[in-house]
N, C-alpha and C positions, 0 to 999 in steps of 0.2 A: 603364124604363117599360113598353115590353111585353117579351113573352113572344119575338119573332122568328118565331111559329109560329103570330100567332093572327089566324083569319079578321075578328076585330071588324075590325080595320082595313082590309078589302078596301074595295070599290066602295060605296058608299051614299049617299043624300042631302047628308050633310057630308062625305062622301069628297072630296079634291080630286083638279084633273083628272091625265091621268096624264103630260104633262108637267110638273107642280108634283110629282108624285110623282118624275119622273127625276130634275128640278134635286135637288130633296132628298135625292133618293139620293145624286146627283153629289159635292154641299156635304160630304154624313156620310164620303163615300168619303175626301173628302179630310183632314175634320180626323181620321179615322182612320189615313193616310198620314203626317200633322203627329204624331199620337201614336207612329208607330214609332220617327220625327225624334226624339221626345223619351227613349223608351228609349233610341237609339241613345246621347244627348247624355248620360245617366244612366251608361251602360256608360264613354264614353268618360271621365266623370268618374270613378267608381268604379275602372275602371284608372290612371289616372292615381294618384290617391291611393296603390293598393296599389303601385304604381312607386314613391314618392316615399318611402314606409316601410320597401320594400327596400332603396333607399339607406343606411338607416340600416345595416343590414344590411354594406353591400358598406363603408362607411367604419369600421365595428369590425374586420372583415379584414384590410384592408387595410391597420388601423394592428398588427394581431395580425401582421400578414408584415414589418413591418417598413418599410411604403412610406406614411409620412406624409405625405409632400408632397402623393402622390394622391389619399390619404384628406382632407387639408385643400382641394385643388380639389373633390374631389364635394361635401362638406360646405356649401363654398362657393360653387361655382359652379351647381350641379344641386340640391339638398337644400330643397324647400320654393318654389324658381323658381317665379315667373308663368308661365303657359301662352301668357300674351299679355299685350300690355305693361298693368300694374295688373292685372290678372286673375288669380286662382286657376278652376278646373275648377266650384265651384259658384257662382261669380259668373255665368259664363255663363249653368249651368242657371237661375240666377235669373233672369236678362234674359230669356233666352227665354221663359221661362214667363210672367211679366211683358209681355212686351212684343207676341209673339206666340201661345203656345199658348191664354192664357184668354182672349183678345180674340176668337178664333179659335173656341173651344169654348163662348163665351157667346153669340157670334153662328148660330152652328150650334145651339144648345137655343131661341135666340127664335126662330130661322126654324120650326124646327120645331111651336113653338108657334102661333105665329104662321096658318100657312099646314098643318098638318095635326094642328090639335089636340091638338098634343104626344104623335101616337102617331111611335116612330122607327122607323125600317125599315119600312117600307109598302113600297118598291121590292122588298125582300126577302121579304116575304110576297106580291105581286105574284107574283114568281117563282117563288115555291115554290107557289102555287095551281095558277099555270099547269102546271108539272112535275110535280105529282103523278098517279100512276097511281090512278084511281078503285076503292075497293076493295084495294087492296094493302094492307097491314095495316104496314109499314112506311114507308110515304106518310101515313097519315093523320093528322089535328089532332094537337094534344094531347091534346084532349078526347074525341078516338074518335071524332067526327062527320067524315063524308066529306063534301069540299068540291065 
């Protein structure tokens, strides 16, 4: 929705005040902290899998060297295994994302609506008004207007 860069959203008559600007910072911070939660959940699933197709790998070996039994434990024992009891790696990601991340991420787009007219990052454009050097040419808008 915006730009991250654009004065529309500073101070004004429908501006909210700027503790409703922190809370909303606060809230984005976090379901951004929840989104790394969920790459992390994505890698760990993503390894997992490529683990689990090595197998296949490490049981053709090891029936080529002659050590069957082993190769029928991995096959058996590790080859396809729950992560957690009834669980495969993208069932998680499911629940999560389900249960947590869009409950999380839907309630973060109505606040925003909600309470700052659905512009996001106003705390960040806050910031960045405040920081910029007036006239430095690498400080200013987007638009080339100095704030």
């Amino acid at each position: 929705m915006s730009t991250h860069d654009d004065d529309r959203y500073g101070p004004g008559p429908a501006a909210p005040d700027a503790i409703t600007v922190e809370a909303l910072g606060s809230l984005s911070k976090a379901l951004e902290t929840a989104e790394r939660a969920r790459g992390h959940l994505y890698g760990f699933h993503q390894l997992t899998g490529t683990a689990d197709f090595e197998l296949d790998r490490a049981v053709g070996l090891l029936r080529k060297a002659g050590h069957h039994a082993w190769a029928d434990r991995v096959e058996t024992e590790i080859l396809g295994r729950n992560v957690m009891p009834g669980h495969w790696t993208y069932q998680i990601v499911d629940a999560y994302n389900a249960t947590y991340y869009e409950p999380f991420r839907d309630l973060e787009r109505s606040a925003v609506s909600a309470l700052a007219g659905g512009h996001e990052h106003r705390f960040e454009a806050r910031l960045q008004r405040e920081r910029r050097t007036p006239g430095h040419p690498d400080h200013a808008p987007a638009d080339g207007a100095d704030a």
